[in-house]
C-alpha positions in Angstrom: 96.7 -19.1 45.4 96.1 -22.2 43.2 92.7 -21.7 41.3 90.4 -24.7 41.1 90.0 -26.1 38.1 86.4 -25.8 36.5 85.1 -28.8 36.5 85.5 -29.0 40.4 83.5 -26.3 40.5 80.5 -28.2 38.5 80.7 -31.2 40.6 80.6 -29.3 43.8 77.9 -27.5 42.8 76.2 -31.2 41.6 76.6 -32.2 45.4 74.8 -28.8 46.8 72.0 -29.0 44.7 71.6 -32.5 45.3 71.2 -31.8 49.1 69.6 -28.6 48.5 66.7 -30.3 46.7 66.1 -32.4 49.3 66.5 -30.1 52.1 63.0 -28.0 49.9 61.5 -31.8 50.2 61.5 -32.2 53.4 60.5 -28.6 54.3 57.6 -28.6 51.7 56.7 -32.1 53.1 56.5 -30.8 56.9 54.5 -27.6 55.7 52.2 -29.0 53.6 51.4 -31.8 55.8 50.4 -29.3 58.4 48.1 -26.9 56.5 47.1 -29.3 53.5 46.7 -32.6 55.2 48.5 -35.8 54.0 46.8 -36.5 50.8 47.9 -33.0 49.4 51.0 -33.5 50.5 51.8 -36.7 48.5 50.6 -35.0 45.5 53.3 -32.5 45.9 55.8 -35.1 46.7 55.2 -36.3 43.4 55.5 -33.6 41.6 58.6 -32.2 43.4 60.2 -35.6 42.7 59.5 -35.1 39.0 61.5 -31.6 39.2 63.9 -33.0 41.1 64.6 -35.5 38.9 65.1 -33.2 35.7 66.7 -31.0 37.3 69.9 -33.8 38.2 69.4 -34.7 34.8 70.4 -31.0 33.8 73.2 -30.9 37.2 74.6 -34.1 35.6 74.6 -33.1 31.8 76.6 -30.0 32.9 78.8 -31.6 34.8 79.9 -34.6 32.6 80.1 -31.9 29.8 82.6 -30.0 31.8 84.7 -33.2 32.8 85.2 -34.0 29.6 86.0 -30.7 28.3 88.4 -30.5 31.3 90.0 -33.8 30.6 92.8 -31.9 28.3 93.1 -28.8 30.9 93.9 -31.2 33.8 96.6 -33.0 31.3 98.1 -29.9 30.4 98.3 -29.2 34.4 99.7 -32.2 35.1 102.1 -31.9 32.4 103.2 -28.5 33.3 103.2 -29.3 37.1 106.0 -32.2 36.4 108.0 -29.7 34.2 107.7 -27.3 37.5 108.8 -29.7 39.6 111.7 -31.0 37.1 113.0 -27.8 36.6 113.3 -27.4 41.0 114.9 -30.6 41.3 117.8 -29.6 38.5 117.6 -25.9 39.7 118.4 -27.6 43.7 120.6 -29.8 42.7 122.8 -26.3 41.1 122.3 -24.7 44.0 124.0 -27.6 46.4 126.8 -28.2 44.1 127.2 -24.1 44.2 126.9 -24.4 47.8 129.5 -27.2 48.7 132.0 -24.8 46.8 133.0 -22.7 49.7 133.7 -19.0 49.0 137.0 -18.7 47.4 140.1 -18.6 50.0 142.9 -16.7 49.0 145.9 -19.0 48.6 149.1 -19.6 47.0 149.9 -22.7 44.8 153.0 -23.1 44.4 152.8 -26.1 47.0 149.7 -26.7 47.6 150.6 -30.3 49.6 153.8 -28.8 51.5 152.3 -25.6 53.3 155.5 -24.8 54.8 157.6 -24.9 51.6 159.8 -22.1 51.0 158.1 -19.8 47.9 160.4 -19.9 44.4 163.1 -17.3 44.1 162.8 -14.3 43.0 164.4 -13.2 40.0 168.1 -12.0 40.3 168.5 -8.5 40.1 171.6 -5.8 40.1 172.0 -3.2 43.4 170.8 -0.3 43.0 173.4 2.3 42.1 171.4 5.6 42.9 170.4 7.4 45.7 167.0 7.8 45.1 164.1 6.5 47.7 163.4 2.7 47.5 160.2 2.1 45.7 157.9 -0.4 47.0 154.7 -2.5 45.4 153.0 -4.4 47.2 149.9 -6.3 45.0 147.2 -7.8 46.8 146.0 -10.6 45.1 142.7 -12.7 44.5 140.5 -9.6 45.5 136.5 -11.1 44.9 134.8 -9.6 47.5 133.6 -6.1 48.9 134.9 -7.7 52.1 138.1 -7.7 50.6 137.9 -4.3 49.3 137.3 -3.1 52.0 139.9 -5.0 54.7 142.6 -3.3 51.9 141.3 -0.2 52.4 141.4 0.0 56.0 144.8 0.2 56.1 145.2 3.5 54.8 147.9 2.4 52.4 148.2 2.6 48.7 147.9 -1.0 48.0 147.5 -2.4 44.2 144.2 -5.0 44.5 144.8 -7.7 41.5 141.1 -8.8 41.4 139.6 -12.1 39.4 137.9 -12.8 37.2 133.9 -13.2 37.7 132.2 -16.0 38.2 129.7 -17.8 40.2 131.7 -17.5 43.2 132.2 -14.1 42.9 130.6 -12.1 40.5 130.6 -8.7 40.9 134.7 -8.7 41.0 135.0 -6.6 37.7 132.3 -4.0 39.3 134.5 -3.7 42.1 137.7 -3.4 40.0 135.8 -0.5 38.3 135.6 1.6 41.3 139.1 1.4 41.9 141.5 4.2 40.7 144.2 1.2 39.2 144.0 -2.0 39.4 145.4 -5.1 38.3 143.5 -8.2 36.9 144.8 -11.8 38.3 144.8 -13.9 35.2 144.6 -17.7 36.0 146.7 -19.6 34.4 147.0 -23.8 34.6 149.0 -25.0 37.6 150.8 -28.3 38.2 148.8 -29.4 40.5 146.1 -27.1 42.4 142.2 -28.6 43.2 140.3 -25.3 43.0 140.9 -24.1 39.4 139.1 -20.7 38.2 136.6 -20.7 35.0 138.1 -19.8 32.2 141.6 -20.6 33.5 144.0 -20.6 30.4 145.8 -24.2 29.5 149.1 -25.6 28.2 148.0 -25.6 24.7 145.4 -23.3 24.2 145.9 -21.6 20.6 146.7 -18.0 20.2 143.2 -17.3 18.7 141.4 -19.2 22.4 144.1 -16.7 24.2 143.1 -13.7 22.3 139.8 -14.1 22.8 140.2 -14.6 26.6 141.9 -11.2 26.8 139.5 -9.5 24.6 137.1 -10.6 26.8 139.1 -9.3 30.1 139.6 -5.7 28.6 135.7 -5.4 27.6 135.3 -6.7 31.9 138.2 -4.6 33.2 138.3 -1.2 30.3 141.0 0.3 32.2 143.5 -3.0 32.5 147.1 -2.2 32.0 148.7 -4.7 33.9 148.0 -8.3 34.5 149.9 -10.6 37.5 149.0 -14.8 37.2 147.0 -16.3 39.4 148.3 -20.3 40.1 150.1 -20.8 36.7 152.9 -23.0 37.6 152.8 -25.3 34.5 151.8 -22.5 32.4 154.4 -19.6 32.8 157.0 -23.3 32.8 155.8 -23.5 29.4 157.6 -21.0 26.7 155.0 -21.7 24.0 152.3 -21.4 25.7 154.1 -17.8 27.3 155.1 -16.7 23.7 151.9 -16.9 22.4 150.2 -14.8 25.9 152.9 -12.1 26.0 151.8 -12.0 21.9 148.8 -11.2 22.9 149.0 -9.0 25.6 152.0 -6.9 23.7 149.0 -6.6 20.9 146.5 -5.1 23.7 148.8 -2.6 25.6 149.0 -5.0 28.6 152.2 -6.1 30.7 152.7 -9.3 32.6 153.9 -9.4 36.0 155.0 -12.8 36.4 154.3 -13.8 39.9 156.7 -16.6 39.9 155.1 -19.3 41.1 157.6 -22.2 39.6 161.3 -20.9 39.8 161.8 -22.6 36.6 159.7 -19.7 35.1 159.6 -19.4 31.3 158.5 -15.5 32.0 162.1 -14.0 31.8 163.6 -15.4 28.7 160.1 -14.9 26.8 159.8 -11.3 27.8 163.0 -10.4 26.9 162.8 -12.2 23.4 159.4 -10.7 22.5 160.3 -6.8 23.5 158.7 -6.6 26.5 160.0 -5.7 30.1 159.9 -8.1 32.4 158.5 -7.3 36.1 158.7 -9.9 38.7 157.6 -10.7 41.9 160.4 -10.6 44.9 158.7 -11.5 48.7 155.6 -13.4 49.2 154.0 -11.6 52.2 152.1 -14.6 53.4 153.2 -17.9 52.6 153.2 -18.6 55.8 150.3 -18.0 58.4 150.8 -15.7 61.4 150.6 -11.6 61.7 154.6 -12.6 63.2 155.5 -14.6 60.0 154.4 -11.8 57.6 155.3 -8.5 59.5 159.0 -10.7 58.9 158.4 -10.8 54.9 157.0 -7.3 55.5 160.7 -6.4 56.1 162.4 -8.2 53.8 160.4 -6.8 51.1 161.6 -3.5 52.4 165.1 -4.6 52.8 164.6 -5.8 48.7 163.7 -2.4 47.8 166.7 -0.6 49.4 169.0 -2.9 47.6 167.7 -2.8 44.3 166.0 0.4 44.3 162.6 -1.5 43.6 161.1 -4.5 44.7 157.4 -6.4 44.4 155.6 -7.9 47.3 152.3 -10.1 47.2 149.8 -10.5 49.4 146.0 -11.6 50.1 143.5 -10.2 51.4 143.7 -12.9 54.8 143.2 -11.0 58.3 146.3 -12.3 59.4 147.7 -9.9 56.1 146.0 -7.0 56.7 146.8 -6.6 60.3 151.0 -7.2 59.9 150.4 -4.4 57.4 148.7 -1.9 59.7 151.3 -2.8 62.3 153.9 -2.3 59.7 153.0 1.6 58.4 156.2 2.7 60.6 158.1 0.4 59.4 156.9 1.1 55.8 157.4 4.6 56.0 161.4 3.4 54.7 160.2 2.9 51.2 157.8 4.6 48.9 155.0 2.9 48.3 153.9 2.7 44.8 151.5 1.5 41.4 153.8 -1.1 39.3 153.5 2.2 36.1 156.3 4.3 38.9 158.9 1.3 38.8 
């Protein structure tokens, strides 16, 4: 509750005495006219006029005292209430621009105006020689949310979650990433053209030293990151400086790319190869296309991909229509070994 200022308090307290006082008139007037008699009574009347009258003196004294004393308390009020009420207004106006972001949908990029567009080609890979059992990955990608921790989990399968990065959309992703025994982090990287860009997302020439720092940053978020797959990217992993200088980084950090080939004009290959590193690729999109139908269909193929070349990499989201084809699929699934990208 508000607390009056003081100098309220003084002029309320003007006002009762004022009608106080005469209230004690006019009583002592009534009372003294009856047992004294009239003459008496205007005596009094004088003399309780005379009191009065000193004592508003004394009311008013007090109370222009305390008004001017209060003049810099209410300023200071007044001051701070418009600072108050500044600080909602800016602190509102945050929270409706947060709002009108809607919760982050997992998506593709790669055509973000052609939904129906077929997904870039994998990379081309020799047939598998050996008769060992087909290895399968499949990475769930743009995990955020405990909701989405826990739609992959309910399938009972040993999916790898490639979480995001936090931030104000969804904050607590490296908590959840930290309760997971592997993970993956999905690194965003600049697109060609995508209208929902991540903080922090990594551009076409960013130096070495603004990369570096990014990933230092990751690692201190996600202390157990090994592997890191891009989220969007399709101008930068089209870039081969900008590539070079990321794989540099990550080489110097322990960490491997998994290029998930969203431009098939991907700069991923050639770079890996020139720097050292092996270079690990994504083969089936599980749900480029909506429908439990569409992506029980990729489900296959991916499986088909992994008897041929011994391995093979699928990704998915965490979307209902996913999740289901996958616990439809466990049957079908049971044809490959499912596995963490460190067994391929």
């Amino acid at each position: 509750m508000k607390k009056q200022p003081l100098y309220q308090k003084y002029l309320s307290l003007k006002y009762i005495g004022w009608g106080l006082f005469g209230l004690v008139i006019f009583l002592s007037a009534l009372l003294i006219g009856y047992f004294i008699g009239f003459n008496q009574v205007e005596d009094e009347l004088v003399r309780e006029r005379v009191q009065t009258q000193h004592l508003v003196k004394q009311i008013e004294q007090i109370a222009a005292i305390d008004e001017y004393s209060a003049i810099p308390s209410k300023t200071k009020e007044a001051a701070y209430d418009s600072e108050i009420k500044r600080l909602q207004k800016e602190l509102q106006a945050l929270l409706e621009q947060e709002h009108r972001r809607e919760p982050l949908k997992p998506q593709h990029e790669y055509a973000p105006k052609e939904p129906k567009a077929s997904p870039p080609p994998a990379a081309v890979r020799p047939k598998r020689l050996d008769g060992t059992q087909p290895k399968l990955v499949i990475i769930i990608d743009d995990v955020s949310y405990s909701r989405d921790v826990r739609a992959i989990q309910s399938t009972g399968l040993p999916l790898v979650m490639s979480f995001l990065p936090p931030s104000p959309r969804h904050s607590e992703s490296a908590q959840l990433a930290q309760r997971q025994n592997r993970y993956m982090v999905h690194l965003p990287l600049e697109a060609i053209d995508f209208n929902d860009e991540e903080p922090f997302t990594l551009h076409v020439g960013d130096s070495e030293e603004t990369i570096g720092k990014r990933i230092i940053a990751l690692k201190q978020l996600f202390p157990n990151v090994r592997y890191v797959n891009n989220h969007t990217g399709s101008k930068f992993t089209g870039d081969s400086d900008s590539m070079e200088k990321l794989i540099r980084v990550l080489k110097k950090e322990g960490i491997q790319f998994v290029d998930s080939r969203t431009i098939g004009k991907t700069k991923v290959p050639e770079v890996s190869t020139s720097l050292g590193m092996r270079y690990i690729g994504r083969d089936v999109f599980l749900d480029h296309q909506d429908g439990v139908r569409n992506v029980k269909r990729q489900i296959k193929e991916a499986i088909e991909k992994a008897k041929h070349h011994g391995t093979a990499i699928a990704i998915g989201h965490p979307r209902p229509d996913t999740i289901q084809a996958l616990i439809e699929s466990k049957e079908l699934l049971s044809e490959v070994q499912l596995v963490g990208i460190e067994q391929i």
